[in-house]
C-alpha positions in Angstrom: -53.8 -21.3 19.1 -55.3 -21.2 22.5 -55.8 -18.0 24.5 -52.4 -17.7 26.8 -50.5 -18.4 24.0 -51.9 -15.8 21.4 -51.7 -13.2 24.4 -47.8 -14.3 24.7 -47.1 -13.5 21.5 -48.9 -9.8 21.2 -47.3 -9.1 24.7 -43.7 -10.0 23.2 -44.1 -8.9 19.7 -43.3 -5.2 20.7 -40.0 -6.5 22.2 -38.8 -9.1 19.4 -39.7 -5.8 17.3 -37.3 -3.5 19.8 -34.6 -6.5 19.7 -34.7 -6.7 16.0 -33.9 -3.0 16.0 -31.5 -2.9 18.4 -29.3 -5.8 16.3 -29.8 -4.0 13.3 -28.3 -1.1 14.8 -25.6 -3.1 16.2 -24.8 -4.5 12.5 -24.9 -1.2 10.6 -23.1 0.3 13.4 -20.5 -2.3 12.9 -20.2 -1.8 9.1 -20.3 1.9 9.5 -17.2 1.7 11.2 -15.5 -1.0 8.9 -16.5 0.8 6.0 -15.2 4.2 7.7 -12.0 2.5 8.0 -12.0 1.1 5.0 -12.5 4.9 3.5 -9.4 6.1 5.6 -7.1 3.2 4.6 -7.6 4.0 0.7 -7.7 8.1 1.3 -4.5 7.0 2.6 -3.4 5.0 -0.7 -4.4 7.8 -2.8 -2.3 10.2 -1.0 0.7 7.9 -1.1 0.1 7.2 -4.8 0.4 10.9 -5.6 3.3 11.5 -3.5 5.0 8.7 -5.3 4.1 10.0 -8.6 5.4 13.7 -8.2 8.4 12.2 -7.0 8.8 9.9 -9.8 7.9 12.5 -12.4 10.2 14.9 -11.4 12.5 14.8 -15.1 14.8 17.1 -14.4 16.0 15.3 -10.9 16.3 12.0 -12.5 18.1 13.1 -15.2 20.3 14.4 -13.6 20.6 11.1 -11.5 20.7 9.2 -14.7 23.6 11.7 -15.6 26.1 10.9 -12.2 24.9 7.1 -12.6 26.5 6.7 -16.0 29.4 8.6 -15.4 30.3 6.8 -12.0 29.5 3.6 -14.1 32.2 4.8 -17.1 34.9 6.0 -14.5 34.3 2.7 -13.0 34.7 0.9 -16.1 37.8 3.1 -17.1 39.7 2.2 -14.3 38.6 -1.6 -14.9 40.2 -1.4 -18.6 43.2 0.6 -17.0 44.0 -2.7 -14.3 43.1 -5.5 -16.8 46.0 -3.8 -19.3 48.4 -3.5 -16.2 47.9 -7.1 -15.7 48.4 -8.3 -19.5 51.7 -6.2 -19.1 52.6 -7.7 -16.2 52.1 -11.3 -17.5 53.6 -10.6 -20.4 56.8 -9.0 -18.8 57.4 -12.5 -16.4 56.5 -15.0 -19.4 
């Protein structure tokens, strides 16, 4: 290494040093803030898991939603019987 050279490179050694620093900042700046993001987004989740849940487990509501599902479903079906036998009457009454 000759002299002008060796001098370059302990003039510029402080500042590759001071770049260095300055793009590590820049990447754990950058994943800081995805990882902050990514933290929010899941806190999020969590709370929308729970909410779901409680809603869900609520027994005594979806009973009771069970309970007016079957009976709209059996009125339907008894007024289904009730047409079909109109018809067979009818059928029966023209042949």
């Amino acid at each position: 290494m000759d002299q002008h050279t060796a001098a370059i490179s302990v003039t510029l050694t402080p500042y590759f040093i001071g770049l260095l620093g300055v793009l590590w900042a820049i990447v754990l700046g950058f994943g800081a803030f995805w990882l902050k993001r990514l933290s929010d987004k899941v806190d999020t989740l969590i709370v929308h898991k729970e909410g779901c849940l409680m809603i869900f487990a609520d027994r005594v509501d979806n009973a009771k939603d069970h309970a007016e599902l079957f009976k709209s479903r059996n009125d339907h079906e008894r007024r289904i019987v009730s047409i079909e036998t109109r018809l067979k009457v009818l059928e029966e009454r023209k042949g």
